[in-house]
C-alpha positions, 0 to 999 in steps of 0.5 A: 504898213503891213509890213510894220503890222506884222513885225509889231504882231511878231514883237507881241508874239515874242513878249507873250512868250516871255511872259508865258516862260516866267507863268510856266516857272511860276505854277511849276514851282508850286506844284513841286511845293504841294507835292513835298507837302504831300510827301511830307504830310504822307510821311508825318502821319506814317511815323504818327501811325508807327508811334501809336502802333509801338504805343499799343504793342508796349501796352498790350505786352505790359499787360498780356506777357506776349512773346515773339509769336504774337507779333509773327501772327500779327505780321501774317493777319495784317499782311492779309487785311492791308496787302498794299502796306509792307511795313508790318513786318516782325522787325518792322514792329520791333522797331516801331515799339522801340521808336515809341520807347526811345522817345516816350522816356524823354519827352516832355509832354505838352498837354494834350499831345499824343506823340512826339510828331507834333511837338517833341520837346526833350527834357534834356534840351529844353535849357537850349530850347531845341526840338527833335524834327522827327516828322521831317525825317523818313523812318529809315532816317528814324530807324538809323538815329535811334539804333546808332546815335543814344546821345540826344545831343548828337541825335538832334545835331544828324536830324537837322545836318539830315534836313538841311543837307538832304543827306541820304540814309547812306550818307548819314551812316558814313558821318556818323561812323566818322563821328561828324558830330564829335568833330563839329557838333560838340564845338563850344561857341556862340555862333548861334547868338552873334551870326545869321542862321545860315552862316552860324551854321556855315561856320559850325561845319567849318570848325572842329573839336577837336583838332588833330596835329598828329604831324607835331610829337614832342617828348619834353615839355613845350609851349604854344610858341613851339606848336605854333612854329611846328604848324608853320613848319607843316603848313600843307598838314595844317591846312588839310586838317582844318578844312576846305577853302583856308589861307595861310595869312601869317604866325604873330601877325602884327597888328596895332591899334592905337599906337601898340602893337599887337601880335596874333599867333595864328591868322587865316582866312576862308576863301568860300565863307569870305572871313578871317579866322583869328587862332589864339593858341594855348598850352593850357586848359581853357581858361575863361580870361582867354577870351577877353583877349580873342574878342579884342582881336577880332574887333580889330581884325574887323576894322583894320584888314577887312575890306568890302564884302568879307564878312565878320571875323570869328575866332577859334581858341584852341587849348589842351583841353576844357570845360564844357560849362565854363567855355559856355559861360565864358561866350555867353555874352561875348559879341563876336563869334568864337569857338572853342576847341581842344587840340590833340598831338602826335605821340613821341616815343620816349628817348630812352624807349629806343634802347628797350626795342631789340636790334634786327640781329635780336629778332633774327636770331629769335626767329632762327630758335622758333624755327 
């Protein structure tokens, strides 16, 4: 009987503890909640200070005529008054005039608003309802955004990859010299409207604009069916040039619905986002009767080759060039998620240009008068 006691005291013991572990989890998961907010109500009123300090120095400047001088004395006096604050330094003052000029000539101001932090609505957006997340970013972010990026559409495309990515100041830098942005952010698509939050911008990232085959050159004139066979016949380029977690499904993929056959030029599919990707291919630029024809595939791929636990096939119209404002139009109120690129290829010398380089006994005997 005790026995029994004891091992019932010891199966309490041990459903205590596991209730214990999940309590634990449970308020260490808040406090790490309130210190990001601490972090971030921190960081928010620092930007607020820095825009209403570059708001006073612009003014006072307007009006006095100051020069460099006045902010090295403002440096030295405010070092001395507030020993424990670093960021008053001649350049750090700079920088706060600039981030108060950079976005006090865009926004549109909401009534009663004193900066930018608490709603920043740029003008140039506002067709598209977006919103700069300054306050989300600390002011190294700021500072490299401001300095490196002038368009406002790529400056809110880094902000929010910033966010979501918890990209590290290094690590924004080296997108923005590789312009991540003109590769994924200025893609033409409808992903916003017809997918999830999360995998719209899952999708995004996947795709890019433009698209380089630099492994195809061809110096006469030639058609989508000539670029789709070259892409076939470099199919590894191919797939590194897309990106990470594509398949090769097939070129003219056959399908049929409803008794006709149908061919697709290009079929892929992603193994980390699960889905197809239908690649329509143009010689042309864009033209809005594309995408009819795109939308259609999609629709069957969906019903004829997915199966369980793939999600919605997008499309990707891929043509020589387009215009921005009807490729916008053309998706507006397309159902399924596509996007549209422009693709570029390699540069083949003419072939008559290989008779105007001079030979190796030219360049030798060039060589033998210099000397």
């Amino acid at each position: 009987m005790a026995e029994n006691t004891e091992m019932k005291g010891n199966d309490n013991l041990a459903d205590n503890f596991r209730g214990y572990a999940a309590l634990l989890r449970k308020i260490k998961q808040r406090v790490l909640i309130a210190q990001q907010r601490v972090i971030y109500a921190a960081n928010e009123e620092m930007l607020r200070m820095y825009w209403d300090v570059g708001e006073m120095l612009q003014q006072s400047q307007d009006d006095e005529g100051w020069g460099k001088k006045t902010l090295q004395r403002l440096s030295v006096d405010l070092k001395n008054d507030y020993s424990e604050i670093k960021g008053f330094t001649v350049r750090n003052m700079q920088y706060m005039v600039q981030f108060f000029n950079e976005y006090n000539q865009e926004l549109t101001m909401v009534k009663g608003t004193a900066s930018p932090i608490t709603k920043s609505v740029i003008s140039q957006l506002d067709e598209y309802n977006f919103t700069l997340p300054i306050k989300y970013l600390d002011w190294t972010h700021n500072l490299v955004l401001i300095k490196q990026v002038k368009d406002i559409r790529a400056r809110y495309w880094y902000m929010v990859q910033s966010i979501t990515n918890h990209w590290t100041t290094r690590y924004l830098q080296e997108a923005i010299r590789l312009d991540d942005y003109g590769k994924h952010g200025a893609l033409a698509n409808n992903f916003t409207e017809t997918l999830p939050a999360p995998e719209a911008d899952d999708v995004k990232f996947m795709l890019k604009d433009p698209y380089i085959f630099d492994m195809l050159t061809f110096t006469d004139h030639y058609n989508e069916r000539d670029v789709e066979i070259g892409l076939v016949k470099h199919v590894e380029k191919f797939l590194v040039e897309m990106g990470a977690g594509f398949a090769f499904m097939g070129r003219q993929y056959h399908i049929e619905v409803s008794g006709d056959d149908y061919y697709i030029d290009i079929l892929m599919y992603n193994a980390f986002l699960h889905r197809y990707l239908v690649i329509e291919l143009k010689d042309t630029e864009f033209i809005p009767e594309y995408i009819g024809k795109l939308n259609f595939y999609c629709s069957a791929v969906d019903d004829i080759l997915c199966r369980e636990g793939d999600n919605r096939t997008i499309g990707l119209l891929l043509c020589k060039s387009k215009d921005r404002i009807k490729a916008e139009y053309a998706l507006r109120d397309i159902q399924k998620p596509i996007g549209i690129s422009d693709y570029e290829l390699g540069q083949a010398l003419p072939k008559d240009f290989r008779g105007s380089l001079p030979t190796i006994e030219e360049i030798e005997k060039e060589l033998e008068i210099n000397r």
